[in-house]
C-alpha positions in Angstrom: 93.9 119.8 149.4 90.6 121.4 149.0 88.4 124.4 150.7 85.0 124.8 151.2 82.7 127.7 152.4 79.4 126.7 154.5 76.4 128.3 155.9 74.3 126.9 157.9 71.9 128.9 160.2 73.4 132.2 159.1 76.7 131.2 160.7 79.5 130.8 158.0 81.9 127.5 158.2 85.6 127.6 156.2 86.8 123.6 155.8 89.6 122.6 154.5 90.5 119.3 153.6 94.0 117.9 154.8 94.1 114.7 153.7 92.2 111.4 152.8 93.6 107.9 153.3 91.0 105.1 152.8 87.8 106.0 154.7 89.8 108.3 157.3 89.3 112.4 156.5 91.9 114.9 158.1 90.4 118.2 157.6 89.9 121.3 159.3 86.6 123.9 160.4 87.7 127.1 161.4 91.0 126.3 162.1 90.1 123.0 164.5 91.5 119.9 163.1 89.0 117.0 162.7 89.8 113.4 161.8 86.3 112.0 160.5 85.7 108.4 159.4 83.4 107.8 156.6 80.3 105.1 157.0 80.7 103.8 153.3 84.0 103.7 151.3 84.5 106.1 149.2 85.2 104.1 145.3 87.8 104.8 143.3 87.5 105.7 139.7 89.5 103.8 137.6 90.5 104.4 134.1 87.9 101.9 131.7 89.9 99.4 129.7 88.8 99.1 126.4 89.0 95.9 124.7 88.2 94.6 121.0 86.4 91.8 120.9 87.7 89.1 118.5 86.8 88.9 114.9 83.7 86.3 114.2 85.1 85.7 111.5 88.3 85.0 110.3 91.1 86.0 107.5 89.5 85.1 104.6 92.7 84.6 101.8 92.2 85.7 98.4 90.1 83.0 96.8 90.7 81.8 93.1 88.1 79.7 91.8 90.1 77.2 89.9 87.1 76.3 87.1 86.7 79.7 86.6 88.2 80.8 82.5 88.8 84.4 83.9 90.3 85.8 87.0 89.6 88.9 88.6 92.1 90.4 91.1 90.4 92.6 93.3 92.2 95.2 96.6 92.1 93.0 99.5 92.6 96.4 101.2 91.6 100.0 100.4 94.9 101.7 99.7 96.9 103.3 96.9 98.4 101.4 93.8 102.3 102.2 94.3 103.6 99.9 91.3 102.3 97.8 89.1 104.9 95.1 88.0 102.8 93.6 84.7 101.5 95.0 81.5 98.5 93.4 79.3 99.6 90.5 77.2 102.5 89.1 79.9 102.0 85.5 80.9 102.4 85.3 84.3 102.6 82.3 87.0 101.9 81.3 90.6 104.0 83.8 92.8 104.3 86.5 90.4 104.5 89.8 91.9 101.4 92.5 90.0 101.3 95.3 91.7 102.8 97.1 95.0 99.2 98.6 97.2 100.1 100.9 100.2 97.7 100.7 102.8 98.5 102.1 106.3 102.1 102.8 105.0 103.0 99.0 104.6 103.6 98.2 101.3 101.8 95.1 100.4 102.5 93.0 97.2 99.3 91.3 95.1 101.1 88.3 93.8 99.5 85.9 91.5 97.9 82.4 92.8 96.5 81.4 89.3 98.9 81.2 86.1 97.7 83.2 83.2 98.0 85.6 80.7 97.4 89.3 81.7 93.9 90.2 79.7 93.1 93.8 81.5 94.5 96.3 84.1 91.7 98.6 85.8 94.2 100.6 87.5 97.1 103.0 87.1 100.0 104.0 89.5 99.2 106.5 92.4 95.3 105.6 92.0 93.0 104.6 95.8 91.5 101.9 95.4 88.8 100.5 98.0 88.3 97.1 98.8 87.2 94.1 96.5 88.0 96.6 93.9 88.7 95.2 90.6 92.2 95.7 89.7 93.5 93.5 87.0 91.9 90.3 84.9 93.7 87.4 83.6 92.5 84.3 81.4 
């Protein structure tokens, strides 16, 4: 397996290391085979797992406030605007898809919780957007 060189006292020692099972050591000094048991076991390294610890807190969904006379649709995720499906003026309703936003190549469609009428579009098609970006407002 492996070979050392000593010196000790101005005499010169060649060791080679045959094998190593638990705390058992075959090796050999100067061509004499030794089998030498080790006093304190030898650890093993072992590859560290790494774990993520769980969110504190969790998915928040997109919140409309329902009192609220405007509504402003902001990127739940930073990615890039793919499509956007609406144009100012269209009246839209609950489940209406707006736009198409890539993010980690998943395409991810912004649909509409809160019926209304399209009053602005802050984005364009192929733009990044980061998160809790404003994209679009309806009334």
């Amino acid at each position: 397996m492996k070979t050392y060189k000593f010196k000790v006292n101005e005499t010169g020692y060649t060791v080679n290391i045959k094998s190593h099972e638990d705390n058992i050591i075959n090796l050999e000094v100067n061509g004499t085979s030794y089998d030498v048991e080790l006093k304190q076991e030898i650890k093993k390294t072992k590859t560290p797992t790494l774990v993520r610890a769980a969110s504190k807190r969790p998915a928040e969904p997109l919140k409309v406030n329902p009192k609220s006379q405007t509504t402003k649709i902001v990127a739940p995720i930073p990615g890039i605007v793919l499509s956007i499906d609406v144009k100012v003026g269209d009246t839209i309703k609950v489940g209406d898809r707006m736009l198409v936003l890539e993010a980690m190549k998943m395409e991810n469609n912004i649909v509409c919780e809160k019926p209304g009428t399209i009053t602005a579009i802050n984005i364009s098609v192929g733009q990044q957007v980061l998160q809790n970006e404003l994209m679009i407002e309806l009334e």
